[in-house]
C-alpha positions as a printed Julia matrix, in Angstrom:
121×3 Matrix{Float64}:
  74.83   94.62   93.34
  78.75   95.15   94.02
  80.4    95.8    90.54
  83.26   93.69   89.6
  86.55   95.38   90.29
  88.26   97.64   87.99
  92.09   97.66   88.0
  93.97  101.03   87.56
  97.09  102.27   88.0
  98.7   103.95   91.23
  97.54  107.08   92.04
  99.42  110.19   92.29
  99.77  111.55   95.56
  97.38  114.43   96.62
 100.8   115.93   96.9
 101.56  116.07   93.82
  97.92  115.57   92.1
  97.13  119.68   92.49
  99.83  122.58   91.84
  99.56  126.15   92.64
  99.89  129.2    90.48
 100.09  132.85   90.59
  98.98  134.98   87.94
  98.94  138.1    88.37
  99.56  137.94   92.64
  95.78  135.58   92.58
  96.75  132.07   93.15
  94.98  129.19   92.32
  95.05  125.76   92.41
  94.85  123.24   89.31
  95.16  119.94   88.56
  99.0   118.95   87.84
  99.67  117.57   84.08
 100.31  114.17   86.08
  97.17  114.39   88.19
  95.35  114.96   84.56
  97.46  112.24   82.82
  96.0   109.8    85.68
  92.08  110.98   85.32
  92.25  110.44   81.69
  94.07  107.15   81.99
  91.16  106.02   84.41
  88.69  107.24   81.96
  90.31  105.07   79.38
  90.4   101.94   81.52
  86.98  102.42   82.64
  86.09  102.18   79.36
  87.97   99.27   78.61
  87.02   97.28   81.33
  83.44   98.12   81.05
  83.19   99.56   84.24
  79.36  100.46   85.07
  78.26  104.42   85.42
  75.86  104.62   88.75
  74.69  107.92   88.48
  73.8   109.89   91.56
  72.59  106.87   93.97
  74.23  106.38   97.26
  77.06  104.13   97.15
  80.24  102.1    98.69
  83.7   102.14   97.72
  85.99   99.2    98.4
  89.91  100.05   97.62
  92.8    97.48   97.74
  95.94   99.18   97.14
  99.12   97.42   96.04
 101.73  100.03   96.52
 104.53  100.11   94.06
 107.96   99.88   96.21
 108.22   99.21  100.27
 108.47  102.91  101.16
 106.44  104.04  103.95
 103.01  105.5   102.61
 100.01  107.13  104.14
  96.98  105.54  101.8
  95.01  108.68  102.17
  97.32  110.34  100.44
  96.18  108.47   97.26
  92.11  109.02   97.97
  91.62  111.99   96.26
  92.89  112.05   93.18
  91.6   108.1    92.76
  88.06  109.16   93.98
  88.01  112.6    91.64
  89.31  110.16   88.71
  86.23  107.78   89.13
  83.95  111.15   89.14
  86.07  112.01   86.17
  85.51  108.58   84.73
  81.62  109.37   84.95
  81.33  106.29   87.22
  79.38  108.33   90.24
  78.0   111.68   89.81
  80.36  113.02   92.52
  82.28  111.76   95.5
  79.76  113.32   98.56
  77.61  110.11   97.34
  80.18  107.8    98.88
  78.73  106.49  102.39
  81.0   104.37  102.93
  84.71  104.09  101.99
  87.46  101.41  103.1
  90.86  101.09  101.89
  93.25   98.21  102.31
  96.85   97.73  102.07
  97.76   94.74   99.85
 101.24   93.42   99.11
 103.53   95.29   97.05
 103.29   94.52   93.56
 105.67   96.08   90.51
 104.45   99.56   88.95
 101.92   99.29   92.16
  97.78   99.61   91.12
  94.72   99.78   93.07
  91.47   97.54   92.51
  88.0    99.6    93.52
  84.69   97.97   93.39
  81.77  100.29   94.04
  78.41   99.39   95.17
  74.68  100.76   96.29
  74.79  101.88   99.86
């Protein structure tokens, strides 16, 4: 059973998905207001689009990623705050149940968004 795909939005970078702070000289790291803007805006469309919760089975992640402009990108870069959105999202448990993961590059397309469909291992 493959889920249908769910379209969302392009990912922040993992550059600029987590921000560091000192308080007090301890730093720590947190989620960036744009890195939470995106996990509640995949919450929403997962919602929306009816996006089935799998719980804690083992499971496979198919990304195609339409990048918004022709710049040179690493897609990596937009794996972790996607894949901790989805967890956000409540659509797997957590990300270590991902066996398998592939991402394609798909042509450029305006505002740029990813498609993910997730299945049982």
């Amino acid at each position: 059973m493959t889920t249908a795909p769910i379209t969302l939005p392009w990912p922040p970078s993992v550059n600029s998905y987590w921000r560091s702070i000192t308080i007090a000289g301890s730093s720590r790291v947190l989620i960036s207001e744009k890195g939470r803007a995106y996990r509640q805006r995949v919450l929403v469309e997962a919602l929306v689009q009816r996006f089935p919760k799998l719980g804690d089975i083992r499971i496979r992640v198919a990304i195609t990623a339409h990048p918004p402009d022709r710049r040179r990108r690493d897609l990596d870069n937009i794996l972790k705050s996607l894949l901790d959105a989805l967890q956000h999202a409540g659509v797997y448990a957590d990300d270590s149940q991902i066996d398998e993961l592939r991402i394609v590059r798909a042509p450029r397309a305006d505002d740029g968004f990813v498609t993910v469909e997730v299945a049982p291992a």
